[in-house]
Backbone as a ProteinNet text record, in pm:
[ID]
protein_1_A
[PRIMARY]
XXXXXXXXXXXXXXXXXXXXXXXXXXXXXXXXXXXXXXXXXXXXXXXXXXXXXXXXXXXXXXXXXXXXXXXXXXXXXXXXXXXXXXXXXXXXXXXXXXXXXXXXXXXXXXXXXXXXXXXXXXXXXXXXXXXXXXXXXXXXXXXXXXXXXXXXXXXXXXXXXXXXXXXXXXXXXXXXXXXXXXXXXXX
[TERTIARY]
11842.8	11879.3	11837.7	11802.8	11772	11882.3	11939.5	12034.7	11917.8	11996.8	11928	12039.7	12072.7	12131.3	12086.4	12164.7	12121.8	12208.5	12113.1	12130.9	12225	12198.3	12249.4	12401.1	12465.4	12534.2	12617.6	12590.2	12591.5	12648.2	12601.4	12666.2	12528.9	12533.7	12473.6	12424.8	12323.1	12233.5	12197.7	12222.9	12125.8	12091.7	11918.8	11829.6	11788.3	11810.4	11742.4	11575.4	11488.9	11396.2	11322	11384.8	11330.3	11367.5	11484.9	11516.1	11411.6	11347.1	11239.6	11149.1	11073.1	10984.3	10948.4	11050.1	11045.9	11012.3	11102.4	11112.8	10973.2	10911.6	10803.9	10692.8	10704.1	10579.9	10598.3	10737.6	10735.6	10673	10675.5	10662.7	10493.5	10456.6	10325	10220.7	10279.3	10204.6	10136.7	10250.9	10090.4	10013.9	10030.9	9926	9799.3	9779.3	9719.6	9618.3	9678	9592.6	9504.7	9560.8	9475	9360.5	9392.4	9272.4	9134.9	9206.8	9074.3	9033.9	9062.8	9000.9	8906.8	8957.2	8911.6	8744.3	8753.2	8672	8504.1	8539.6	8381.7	8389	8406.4	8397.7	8473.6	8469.8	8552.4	8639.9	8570.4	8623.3	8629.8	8747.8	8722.6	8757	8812.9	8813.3	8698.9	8584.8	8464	8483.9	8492.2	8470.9	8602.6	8711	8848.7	8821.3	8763	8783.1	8663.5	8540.4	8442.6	8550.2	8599.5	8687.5	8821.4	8851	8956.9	8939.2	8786.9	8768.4	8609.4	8602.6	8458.3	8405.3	8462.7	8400	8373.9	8402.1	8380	8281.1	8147.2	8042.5	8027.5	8075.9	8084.9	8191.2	8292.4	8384.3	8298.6	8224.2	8161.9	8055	8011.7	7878.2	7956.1	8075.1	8185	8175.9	8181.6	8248.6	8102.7	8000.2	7839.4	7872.6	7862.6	7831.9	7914.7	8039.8	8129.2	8084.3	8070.5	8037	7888.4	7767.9	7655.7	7646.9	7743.2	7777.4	7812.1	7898	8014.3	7893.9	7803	7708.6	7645.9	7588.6	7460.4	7517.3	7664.9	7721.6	7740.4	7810.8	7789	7663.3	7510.6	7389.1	7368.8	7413.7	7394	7490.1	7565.8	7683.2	7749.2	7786.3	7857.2	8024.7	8109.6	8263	8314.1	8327.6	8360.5	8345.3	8206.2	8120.8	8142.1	8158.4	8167.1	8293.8	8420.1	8553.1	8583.3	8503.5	8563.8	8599.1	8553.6	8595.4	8697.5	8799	8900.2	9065.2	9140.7	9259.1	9382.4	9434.1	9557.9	9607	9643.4	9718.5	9627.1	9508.5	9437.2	9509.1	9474.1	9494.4	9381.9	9327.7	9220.5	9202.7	9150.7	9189.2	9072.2	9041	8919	8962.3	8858.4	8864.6	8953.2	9085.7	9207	9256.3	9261.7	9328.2	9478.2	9530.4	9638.5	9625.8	9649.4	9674	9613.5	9512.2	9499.4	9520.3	9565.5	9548.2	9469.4	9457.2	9349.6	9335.6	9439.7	9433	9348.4	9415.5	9374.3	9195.3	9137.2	9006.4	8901.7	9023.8	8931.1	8873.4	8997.2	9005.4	8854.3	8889.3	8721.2	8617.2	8580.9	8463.1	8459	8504.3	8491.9	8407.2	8493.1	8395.2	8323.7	8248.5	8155.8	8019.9	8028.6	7959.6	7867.8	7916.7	7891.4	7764	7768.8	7706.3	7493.2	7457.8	7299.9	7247.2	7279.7	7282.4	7341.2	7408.6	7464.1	7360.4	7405.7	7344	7413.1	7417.9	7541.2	7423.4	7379.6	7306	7393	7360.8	7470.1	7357.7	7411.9	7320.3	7363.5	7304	7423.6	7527.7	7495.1	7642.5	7712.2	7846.9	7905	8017	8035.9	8166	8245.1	8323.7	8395.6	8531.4	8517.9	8642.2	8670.7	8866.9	8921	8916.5	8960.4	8957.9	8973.5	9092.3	9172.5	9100.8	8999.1	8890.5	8978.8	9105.6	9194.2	9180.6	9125.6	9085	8993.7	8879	8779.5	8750.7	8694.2	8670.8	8551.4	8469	8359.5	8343.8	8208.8	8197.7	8040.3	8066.2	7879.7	7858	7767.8	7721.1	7644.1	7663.6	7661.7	7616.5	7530.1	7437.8	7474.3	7551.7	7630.6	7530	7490.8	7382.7	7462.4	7479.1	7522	7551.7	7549.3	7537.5	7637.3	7636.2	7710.7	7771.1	7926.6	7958.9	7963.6	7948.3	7937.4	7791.3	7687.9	7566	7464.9	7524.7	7466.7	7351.1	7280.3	7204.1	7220.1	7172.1	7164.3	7193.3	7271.3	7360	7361.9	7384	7452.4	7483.1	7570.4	7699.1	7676.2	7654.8	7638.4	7785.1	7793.3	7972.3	7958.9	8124.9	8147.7	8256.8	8205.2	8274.8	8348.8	8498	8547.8	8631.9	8621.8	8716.9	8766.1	8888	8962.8	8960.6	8915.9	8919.8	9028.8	9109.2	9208.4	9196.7	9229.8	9210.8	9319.2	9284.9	9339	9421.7	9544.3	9609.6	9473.4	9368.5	9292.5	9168.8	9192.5	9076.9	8989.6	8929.9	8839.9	8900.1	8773	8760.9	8840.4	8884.9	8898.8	8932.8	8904.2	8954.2	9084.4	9126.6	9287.3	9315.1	9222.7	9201.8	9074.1	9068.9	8919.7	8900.5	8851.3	8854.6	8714	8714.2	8561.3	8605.8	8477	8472.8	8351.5	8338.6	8207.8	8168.2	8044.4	7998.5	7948.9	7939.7	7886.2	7727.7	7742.2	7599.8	7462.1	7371.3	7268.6	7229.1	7198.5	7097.5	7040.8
7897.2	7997.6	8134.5	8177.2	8389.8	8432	8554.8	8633.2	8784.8	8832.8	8941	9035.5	9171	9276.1	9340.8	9350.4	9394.7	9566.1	9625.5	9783.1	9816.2	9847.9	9870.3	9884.2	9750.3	9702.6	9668.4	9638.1	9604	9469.1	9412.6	9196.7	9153.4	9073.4	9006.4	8869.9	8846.5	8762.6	8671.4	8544.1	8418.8	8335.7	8331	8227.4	8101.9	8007.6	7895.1	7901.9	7906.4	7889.4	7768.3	7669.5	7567.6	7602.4	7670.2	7747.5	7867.1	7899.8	8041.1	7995	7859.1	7850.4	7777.1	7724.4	7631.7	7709.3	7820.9	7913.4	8007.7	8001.3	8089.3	8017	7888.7	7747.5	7767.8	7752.1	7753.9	7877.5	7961.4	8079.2	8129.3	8059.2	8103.8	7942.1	7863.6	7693.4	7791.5	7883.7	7929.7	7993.9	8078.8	8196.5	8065.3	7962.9	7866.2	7838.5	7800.6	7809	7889.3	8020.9	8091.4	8116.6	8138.1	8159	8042.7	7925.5	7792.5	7850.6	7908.5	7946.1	8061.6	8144.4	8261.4	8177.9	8090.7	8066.1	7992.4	7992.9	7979.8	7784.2	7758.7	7576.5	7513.6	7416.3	7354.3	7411.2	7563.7	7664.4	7618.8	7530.3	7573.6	7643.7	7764.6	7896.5	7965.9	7919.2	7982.6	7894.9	7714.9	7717.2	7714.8	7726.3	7764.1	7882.4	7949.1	8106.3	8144.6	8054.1	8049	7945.6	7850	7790.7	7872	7946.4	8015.5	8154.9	8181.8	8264	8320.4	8204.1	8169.8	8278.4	8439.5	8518.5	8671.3	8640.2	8752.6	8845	8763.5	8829.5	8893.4	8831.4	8853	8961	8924.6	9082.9	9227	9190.8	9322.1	9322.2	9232.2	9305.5	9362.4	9318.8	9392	9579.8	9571.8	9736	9761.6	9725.7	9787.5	9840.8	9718.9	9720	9848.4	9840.5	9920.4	10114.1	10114.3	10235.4	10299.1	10184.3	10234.6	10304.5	10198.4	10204.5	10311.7	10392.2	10536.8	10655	10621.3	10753	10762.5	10607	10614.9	10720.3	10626.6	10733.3	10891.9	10900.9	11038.8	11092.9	11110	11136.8	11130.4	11043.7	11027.4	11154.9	11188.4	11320.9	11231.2	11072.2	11037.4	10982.3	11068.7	11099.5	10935.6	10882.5	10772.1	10696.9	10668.2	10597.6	10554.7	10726.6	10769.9	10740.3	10731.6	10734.1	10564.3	10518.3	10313.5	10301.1	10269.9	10188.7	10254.9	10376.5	10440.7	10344.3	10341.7	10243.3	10308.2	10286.8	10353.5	10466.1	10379.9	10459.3	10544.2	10561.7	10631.4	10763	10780.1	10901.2	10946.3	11042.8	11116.5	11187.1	11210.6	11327.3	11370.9	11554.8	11614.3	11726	11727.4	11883.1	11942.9	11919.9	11954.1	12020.1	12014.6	12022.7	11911.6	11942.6	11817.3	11716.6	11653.9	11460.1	11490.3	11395.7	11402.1	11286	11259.5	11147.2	11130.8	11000.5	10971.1	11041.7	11104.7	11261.6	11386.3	11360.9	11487.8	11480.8	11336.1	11309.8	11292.5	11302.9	11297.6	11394.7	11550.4	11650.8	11708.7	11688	11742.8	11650.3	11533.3	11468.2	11508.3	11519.1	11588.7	11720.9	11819	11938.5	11925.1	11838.5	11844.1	11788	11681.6	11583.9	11751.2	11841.5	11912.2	12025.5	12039.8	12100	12071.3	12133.3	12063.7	12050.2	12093.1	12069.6	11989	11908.6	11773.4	11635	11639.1	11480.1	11457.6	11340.1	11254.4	11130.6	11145.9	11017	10975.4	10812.6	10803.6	10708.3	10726.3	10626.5	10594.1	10521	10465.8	10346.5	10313.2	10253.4	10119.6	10129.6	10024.3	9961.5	9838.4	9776	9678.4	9675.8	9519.6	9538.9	9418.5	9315.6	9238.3	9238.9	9193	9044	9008.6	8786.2	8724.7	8797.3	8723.1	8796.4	8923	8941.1	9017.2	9049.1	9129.6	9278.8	9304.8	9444.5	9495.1	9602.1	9638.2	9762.3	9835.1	9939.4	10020.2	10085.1	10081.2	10268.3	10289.6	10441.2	10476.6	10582.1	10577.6	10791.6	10804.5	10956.2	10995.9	11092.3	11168.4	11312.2	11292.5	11465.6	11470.6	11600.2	11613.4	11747.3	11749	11852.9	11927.5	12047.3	12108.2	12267.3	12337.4	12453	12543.8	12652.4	12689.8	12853.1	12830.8	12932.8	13064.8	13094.8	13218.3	13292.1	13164.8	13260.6	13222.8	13123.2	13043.5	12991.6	12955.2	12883.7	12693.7	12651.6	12491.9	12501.6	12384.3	12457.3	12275.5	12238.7	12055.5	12087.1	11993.4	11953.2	11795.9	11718	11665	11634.9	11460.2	11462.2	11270.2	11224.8	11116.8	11056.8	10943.5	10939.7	10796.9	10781.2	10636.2	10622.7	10457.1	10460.1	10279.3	10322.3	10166	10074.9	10021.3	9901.9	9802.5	9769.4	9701	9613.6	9460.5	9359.4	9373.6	9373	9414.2	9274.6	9296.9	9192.2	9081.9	9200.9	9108.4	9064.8	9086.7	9009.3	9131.9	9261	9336.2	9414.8	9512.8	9542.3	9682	9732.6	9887.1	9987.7	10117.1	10209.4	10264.7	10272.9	10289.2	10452.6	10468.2	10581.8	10591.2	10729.4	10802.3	10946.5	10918.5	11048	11087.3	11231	11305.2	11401.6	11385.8	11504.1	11560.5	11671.3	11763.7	11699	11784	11787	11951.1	11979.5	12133.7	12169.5	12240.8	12287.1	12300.8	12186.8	12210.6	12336.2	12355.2	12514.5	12539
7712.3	7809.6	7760	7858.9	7812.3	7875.7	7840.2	7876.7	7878.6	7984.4	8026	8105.3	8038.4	8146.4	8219.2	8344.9	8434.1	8420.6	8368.5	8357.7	8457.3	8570.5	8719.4	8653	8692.3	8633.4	8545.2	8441.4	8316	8281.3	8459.9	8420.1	8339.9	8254.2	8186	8337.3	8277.8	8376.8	8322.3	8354.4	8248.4	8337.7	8226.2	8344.4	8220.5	8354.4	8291.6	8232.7	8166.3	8213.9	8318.6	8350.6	8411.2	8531.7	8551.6	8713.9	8769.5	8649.4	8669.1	8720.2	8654.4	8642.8	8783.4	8829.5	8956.5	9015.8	9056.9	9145.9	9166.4	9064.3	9025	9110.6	9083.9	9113.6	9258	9323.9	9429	9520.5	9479.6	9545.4	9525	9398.1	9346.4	9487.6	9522.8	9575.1	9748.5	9775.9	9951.7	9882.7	9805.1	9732.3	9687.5	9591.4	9579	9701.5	9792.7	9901.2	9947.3	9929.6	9944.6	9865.6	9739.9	9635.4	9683.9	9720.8	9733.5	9845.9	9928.8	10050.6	10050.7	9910.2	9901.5	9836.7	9743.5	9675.6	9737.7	9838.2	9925.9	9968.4	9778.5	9803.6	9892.1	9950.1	10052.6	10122.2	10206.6	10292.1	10417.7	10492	10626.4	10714.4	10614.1	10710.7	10790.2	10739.1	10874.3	11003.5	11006.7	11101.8	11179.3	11126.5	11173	11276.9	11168.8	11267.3	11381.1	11379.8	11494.2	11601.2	11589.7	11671.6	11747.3	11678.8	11701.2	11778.3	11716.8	11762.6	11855.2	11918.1	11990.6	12041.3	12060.4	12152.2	12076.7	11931.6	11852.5	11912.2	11930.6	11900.4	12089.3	12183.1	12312.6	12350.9	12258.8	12264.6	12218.1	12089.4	12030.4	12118	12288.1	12348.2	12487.9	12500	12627.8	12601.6	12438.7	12362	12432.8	12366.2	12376.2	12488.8	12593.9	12757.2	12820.6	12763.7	12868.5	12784.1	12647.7	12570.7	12660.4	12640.4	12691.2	12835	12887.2	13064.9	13082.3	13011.7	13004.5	12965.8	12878.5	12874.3	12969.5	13003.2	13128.8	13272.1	13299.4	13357.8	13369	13232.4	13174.1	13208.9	13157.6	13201.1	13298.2	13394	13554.4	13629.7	13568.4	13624.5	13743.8	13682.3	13718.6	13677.8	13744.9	13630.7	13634.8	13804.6	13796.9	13694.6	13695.2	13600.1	13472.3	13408.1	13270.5	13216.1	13285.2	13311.6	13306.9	13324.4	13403	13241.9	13083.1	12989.3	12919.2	13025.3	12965.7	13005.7	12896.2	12944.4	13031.3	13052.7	13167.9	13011.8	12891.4	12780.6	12708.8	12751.3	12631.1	12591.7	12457	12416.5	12348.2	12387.6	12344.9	12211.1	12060.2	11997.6	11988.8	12043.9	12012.6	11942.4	11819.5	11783.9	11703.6	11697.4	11621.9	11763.5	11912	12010.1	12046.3	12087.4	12114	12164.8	12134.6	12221.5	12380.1	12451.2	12582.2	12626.6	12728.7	12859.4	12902.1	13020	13068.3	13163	13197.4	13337.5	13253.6	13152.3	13117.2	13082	13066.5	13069.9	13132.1	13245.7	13385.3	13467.1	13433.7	13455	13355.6	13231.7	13197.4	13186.6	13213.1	13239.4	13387	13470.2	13586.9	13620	13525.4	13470.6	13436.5	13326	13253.3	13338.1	13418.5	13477	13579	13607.3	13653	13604.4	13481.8	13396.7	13405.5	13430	13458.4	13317.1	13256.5	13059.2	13022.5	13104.5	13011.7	13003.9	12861.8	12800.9	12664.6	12670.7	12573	12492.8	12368.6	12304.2	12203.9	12166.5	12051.9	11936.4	11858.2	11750.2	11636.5	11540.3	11396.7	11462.7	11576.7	11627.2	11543.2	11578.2	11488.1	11585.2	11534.1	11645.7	11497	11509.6	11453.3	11521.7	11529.2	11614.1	11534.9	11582.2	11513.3	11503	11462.1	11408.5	11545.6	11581.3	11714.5	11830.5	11836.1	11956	12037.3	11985.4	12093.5	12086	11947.8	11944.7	11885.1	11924.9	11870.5	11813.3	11731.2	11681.7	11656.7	11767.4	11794.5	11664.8	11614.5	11573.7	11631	11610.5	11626	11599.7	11583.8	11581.5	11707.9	11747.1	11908.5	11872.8	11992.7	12007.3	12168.2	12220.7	12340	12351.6	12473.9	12521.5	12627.6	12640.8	12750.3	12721.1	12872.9	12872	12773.2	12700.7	12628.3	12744	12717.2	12850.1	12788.4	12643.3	12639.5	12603.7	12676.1	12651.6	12788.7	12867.9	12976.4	12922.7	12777.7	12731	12704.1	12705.4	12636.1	12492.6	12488.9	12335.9	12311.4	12212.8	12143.4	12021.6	12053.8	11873.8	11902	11748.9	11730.9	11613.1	11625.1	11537.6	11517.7	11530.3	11503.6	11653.5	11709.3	11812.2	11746.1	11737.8	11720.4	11822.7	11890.6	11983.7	11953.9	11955.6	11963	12067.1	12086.3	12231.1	12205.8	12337.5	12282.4	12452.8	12408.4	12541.4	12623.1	12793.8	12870	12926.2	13007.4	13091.7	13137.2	13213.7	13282.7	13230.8	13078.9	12991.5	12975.9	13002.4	12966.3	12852.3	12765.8	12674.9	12732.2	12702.7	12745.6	12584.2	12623.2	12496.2	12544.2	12411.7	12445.5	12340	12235.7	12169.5	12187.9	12174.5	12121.9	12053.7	11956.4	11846.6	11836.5	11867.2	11873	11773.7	11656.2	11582.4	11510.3	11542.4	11580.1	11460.1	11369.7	11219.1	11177.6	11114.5	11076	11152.4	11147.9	11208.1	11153.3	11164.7	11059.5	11038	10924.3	10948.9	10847.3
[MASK]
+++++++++++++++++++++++++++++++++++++++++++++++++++++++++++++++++++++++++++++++++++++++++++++++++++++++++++++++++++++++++++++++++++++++++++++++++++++++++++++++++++++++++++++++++++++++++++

């Protein structure tokens, strides 16, 4: 037997070691599993998770479809358009401005769609989706073209656009966040 105090306290504690060690085995036998799984050999966690998860790669072309769809729009100076892969909950963050809604996104893609200097490109793009395909995480870098109001010239900022896609009641991809943030100004 070990005896051991418990400071706290000051009850004395005694362990079997054969009570430790059980307890230890037991608790150490899921972790086990995991390591063999971790270890590549006789993994059938790949095809577990293509089974489980058959539409990975069809979820990450929904993000494309509905992202590309939203600029084409955008460029078209169409708000509808630009507006469809936004979720009822989005919350917007631009800029170090406060939290927006999807009202409040509609209100300036509305404005903006207006602008004869607008154009929106994106490139670098990235998506991963999660295991279970219920949620996606798209980034990409953006050059936003449009009139600048305190000189009535053509002006672009270029930044980092990330937006969370998260699966809807009725099965589509939608963004539920979106974070725009400029980058410094080459020069």
């Amino acid at each position: 037997m070990t005896a051991r105090r418990d400071l706290s306290s000051g009850i004395a504690t005694v362990f079997r070691p054969v009570t430790v060690i059980a307890t230890v085995t037991a608790l150490m036998l899921p972790l086990a599993g995991c390591s063999q799984a971790a270890s590549g050999d006789d993994d059938p966690a790949p095809a577990q998770r293509a089974v489980s998860n058959p539409d990975a790669r069809s979820t990450k072309q929904q993000v494309l479809v509905a992202v590309h769809s939203a600029a084409a729009g955008f460029n078209a100076r169409d708000a509808h358009k630009a507006l469809a892969m936004f979720a009822p909950d989005l919350v917007s963050m631009f800029h170090g401005m406060p939290n927006g809604t999807l009202a409040d996104e509609r209100i300036t893609t509305r404005t903006q769609v207006t602008d004869p200097a607008i154009s929106l490109t994106l490139t670098d793009e990235s998506v991963d989706v999660a295991e279970a395909g219920d949620m996606a995480v798209y980034a990409a870098k953006y050059r936003f073209g449009f009139t600048d109001p305190a000189t009535g010239r053509p002006a672009s900022e270029t930044g980092n656009w990330v937006i969370v896609f998260r699966r809807q009641p009725d099965g589509t991809m939608k963004a539920n966040k979106a974070i725009v943030s400029d980058l410094p100004e080459e020069g």
